[in-house]
SEBASE-284318 format. One line per field, with one value per residue: residue number from 0; residue in three letters; x, y, z of N, C-alpha, C, O, CB in turn. Coordinates in nm, 2 decimals. Glycine has a CB too. Example, Ala and Ser with C-alpha at 12.3 -4.5 7.8 and 13.67 -1.06 7.14 Angstrom:
2
k: (0  1)
r: (ALA  SER)
n_xx: (1.32  1.28)
n_yy: (-0.57  -0.22)
n_zz: (0.78  0.71)
ca_xx: (1.23  1.37)
ca_yy: (-0.45  -0.11)
ca_zz: (0.78  0.71)
c_xx: (1.32  1.29)
c_yy: (-0.33  0.00)
c_zz: (0.78  0.79)
o_xx: (1.42  1.34)
o_yy: (-0.33  0.11)
o_zz: (0.85  0.80)
cb_xx: (1.13  1.41)
cb_yy: (-0.45  -0.06)
cb_zz: (0.90  0.57)
//
This chain:
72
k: (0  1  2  3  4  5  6  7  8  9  10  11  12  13  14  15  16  17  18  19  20  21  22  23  24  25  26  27  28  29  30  31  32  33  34  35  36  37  38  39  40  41  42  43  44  45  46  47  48  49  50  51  52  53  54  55  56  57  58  59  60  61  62  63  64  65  66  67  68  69  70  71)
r: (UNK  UNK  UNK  UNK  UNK  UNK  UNK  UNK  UNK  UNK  UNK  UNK  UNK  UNK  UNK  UNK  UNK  UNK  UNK  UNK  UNK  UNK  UNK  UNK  UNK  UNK  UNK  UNK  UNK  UNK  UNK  UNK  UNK  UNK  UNK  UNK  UNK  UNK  UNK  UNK  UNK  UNK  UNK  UNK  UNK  UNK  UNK  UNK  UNK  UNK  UNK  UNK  UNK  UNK  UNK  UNK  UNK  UNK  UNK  UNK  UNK  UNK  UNK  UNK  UNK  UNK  UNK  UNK  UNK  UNK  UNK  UNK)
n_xx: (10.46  10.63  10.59  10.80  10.86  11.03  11.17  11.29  11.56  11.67  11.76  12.05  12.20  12.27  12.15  11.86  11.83  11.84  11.67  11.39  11.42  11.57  11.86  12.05  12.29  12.55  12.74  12.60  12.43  12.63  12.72  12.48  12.47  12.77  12.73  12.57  12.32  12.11  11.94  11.94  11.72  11.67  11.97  12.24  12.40  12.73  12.77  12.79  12.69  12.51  12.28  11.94  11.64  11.33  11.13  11.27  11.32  11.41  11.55  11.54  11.68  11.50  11.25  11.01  11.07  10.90  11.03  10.94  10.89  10.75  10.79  10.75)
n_yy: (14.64  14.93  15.21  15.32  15.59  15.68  15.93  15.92  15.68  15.59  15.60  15.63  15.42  15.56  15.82  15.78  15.65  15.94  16.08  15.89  15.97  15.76  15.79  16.10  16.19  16.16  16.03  15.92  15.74  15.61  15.42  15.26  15.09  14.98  14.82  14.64  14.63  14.72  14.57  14.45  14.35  14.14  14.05  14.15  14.48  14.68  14.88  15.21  15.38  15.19  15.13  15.18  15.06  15.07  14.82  14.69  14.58  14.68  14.62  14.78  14.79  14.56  14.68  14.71  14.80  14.91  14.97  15.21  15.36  15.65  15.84  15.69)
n_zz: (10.42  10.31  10.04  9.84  9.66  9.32  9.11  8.80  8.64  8.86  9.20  9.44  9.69  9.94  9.93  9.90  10.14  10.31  10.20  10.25  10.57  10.69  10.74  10.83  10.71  10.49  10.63  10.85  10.69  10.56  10.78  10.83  10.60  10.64  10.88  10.76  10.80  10.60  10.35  10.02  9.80  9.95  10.00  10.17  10.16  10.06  9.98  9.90  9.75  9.58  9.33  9.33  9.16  9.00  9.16  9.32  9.66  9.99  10.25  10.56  10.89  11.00  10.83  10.52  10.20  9.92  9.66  9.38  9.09  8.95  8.73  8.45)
ca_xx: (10.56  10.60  10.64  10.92  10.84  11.16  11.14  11.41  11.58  11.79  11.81  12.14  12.14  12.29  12.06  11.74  11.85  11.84  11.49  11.33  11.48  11.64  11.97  12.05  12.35  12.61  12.81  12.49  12.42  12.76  12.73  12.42  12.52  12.85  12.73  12.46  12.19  12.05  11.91  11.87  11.65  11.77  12.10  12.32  12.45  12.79  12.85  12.72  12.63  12.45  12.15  11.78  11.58  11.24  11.07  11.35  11.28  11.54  11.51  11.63  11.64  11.34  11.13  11.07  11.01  10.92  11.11  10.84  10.92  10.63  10.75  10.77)
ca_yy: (14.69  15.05  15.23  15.44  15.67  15.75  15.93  15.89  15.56  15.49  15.67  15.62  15.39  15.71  15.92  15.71  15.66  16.03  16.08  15.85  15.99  15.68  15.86  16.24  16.21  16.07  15.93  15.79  15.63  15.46  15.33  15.19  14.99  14.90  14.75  14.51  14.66  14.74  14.44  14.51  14.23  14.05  14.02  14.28  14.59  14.71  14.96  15.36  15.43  15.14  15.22  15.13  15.09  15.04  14.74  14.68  14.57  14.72  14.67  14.84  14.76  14.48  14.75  14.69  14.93  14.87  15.11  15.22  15.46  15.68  15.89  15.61)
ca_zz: (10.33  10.24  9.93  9.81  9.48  9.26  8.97  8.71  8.68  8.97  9.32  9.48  9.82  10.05  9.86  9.98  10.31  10.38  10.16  10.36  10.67  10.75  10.78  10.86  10.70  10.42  10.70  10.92  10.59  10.53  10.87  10.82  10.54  10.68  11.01  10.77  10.83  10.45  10.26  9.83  9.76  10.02  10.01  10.21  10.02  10.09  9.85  9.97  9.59  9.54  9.29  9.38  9.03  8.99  9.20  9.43  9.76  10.04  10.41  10.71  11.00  10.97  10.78  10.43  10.15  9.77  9.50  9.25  8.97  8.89  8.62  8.34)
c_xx: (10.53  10.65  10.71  10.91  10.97  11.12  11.30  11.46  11.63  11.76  11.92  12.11  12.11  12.21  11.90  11.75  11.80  11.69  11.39  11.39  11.55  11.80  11.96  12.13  12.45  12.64  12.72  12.45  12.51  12.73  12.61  12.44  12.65  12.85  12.60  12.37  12.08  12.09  11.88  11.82  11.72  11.85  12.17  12.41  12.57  12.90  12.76  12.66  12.54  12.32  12.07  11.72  11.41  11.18  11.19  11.31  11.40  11.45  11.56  11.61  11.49  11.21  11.21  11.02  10.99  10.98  10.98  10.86  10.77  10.60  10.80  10.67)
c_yy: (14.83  15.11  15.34  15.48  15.74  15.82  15.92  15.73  15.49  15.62  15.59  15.59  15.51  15.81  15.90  15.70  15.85  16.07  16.03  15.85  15.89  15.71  16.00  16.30  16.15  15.98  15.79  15.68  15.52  15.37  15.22  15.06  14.92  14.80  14.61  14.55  14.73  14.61  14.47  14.36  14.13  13.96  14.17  14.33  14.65  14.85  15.09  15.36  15.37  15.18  15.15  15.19  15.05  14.85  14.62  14.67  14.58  14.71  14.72  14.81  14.69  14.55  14.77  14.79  14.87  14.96  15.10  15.35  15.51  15.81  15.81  15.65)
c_zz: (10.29  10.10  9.93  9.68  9.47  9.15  8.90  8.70  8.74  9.05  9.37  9.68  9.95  10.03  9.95  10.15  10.33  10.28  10.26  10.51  10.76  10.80  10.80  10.74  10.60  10.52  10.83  10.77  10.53  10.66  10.87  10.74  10.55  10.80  10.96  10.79  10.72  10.38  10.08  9.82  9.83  10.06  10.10  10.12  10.16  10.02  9.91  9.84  9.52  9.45  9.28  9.25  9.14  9.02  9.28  9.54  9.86  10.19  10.50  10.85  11.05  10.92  10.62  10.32  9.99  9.68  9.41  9.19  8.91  8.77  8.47  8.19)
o_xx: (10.41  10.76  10.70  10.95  11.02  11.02  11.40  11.38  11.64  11.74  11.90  12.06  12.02  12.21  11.85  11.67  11.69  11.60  11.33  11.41  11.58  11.85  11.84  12.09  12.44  12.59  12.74  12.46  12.49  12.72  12.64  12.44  12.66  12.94  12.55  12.29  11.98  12.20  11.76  11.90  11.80  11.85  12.14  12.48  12.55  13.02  12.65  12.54  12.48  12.25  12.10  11.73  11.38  11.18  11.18  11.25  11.50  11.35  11.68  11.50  11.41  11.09  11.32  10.93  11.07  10.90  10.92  10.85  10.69  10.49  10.87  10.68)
o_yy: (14.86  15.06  15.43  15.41  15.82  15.78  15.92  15.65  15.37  15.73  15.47  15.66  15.55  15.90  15.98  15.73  15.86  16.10  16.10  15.74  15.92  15.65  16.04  16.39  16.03  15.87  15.68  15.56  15.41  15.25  15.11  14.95  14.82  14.72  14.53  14.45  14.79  14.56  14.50  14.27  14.05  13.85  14.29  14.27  14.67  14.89  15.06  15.32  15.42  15.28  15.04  15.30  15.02  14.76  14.50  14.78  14.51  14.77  14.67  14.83  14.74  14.52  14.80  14.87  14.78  15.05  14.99  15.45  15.43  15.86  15.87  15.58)
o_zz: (10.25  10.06  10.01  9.59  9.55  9.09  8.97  8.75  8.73  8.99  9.36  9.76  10.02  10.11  10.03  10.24  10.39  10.36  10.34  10.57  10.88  10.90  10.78  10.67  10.62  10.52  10.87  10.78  10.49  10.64  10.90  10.79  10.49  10.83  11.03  10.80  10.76  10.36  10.04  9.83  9.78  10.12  10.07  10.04  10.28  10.02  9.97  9.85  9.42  9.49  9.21  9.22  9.26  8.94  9.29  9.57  9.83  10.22  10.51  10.90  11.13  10.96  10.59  10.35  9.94  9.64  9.38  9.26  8.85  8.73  8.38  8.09)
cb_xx: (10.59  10.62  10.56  11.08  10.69  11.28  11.04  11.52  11.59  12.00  11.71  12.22  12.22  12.42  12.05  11.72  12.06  11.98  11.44  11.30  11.39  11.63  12.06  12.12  12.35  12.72  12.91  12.29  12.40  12.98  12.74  12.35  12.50  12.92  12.67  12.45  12.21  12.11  11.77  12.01  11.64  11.75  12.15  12.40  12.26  12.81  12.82  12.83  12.72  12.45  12.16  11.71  11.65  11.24  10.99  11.42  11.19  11.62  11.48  11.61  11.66  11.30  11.08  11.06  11.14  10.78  11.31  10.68  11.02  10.56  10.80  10.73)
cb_yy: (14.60  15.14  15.23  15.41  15.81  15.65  16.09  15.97  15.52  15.44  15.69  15.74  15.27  15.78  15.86  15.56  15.62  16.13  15.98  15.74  16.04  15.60  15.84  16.28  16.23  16.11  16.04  15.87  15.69  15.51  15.40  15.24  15.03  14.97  14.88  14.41  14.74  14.87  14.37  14.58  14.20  14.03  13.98  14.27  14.75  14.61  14.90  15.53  15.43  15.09  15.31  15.20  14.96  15.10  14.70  14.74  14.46  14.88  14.59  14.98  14.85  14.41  14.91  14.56  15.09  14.85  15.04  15.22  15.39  15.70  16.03  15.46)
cb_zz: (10.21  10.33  9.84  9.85  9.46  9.22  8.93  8.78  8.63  8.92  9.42  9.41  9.87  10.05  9.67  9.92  10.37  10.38  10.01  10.33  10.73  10.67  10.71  11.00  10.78  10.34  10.78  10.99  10.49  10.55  10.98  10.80  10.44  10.69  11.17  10.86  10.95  10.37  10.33  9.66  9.62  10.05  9.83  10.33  9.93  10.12  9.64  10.01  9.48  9.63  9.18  9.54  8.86  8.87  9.08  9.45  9.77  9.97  10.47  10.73  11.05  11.11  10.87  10.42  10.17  9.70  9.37  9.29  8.85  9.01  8.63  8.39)
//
């Protein structure tokens, strides 16, 4: 599992996608999450805006990532 450092209290899912270079793009990022293929604590997320707190676990494409907030 890898980690993903946020600071603040939420990063926004389309946001993270393109941080962690998982997407390029808003629209590679909708697609991702429209074709199923983003898990929020594994359940599938169908929302672009979705927001990833602190100790959230989100997978992509069978890679999994931890959310960790490190300016608390």
């Amino acid at each position: 599992m890898k980690t993903s450092e946020i600071t603040g209290e939420y990063i926004k899912l389309d946001q993270w996608l393109k941080k962690e270079d998982l997407a390029s793009s808003g629209g590679e990022a909708h697609q991702l999450i429209q074709t199923g293929k983003v898990l929020l604590n594994g359940v599938p997320v169908h929302e672009l805006r979705k927001k990833l707190r602190d100790q959230d676990h989100v997978t992509v494409m069978a890679e999994e990532w931890l959310i960790q907030r490190v300016d608390k």
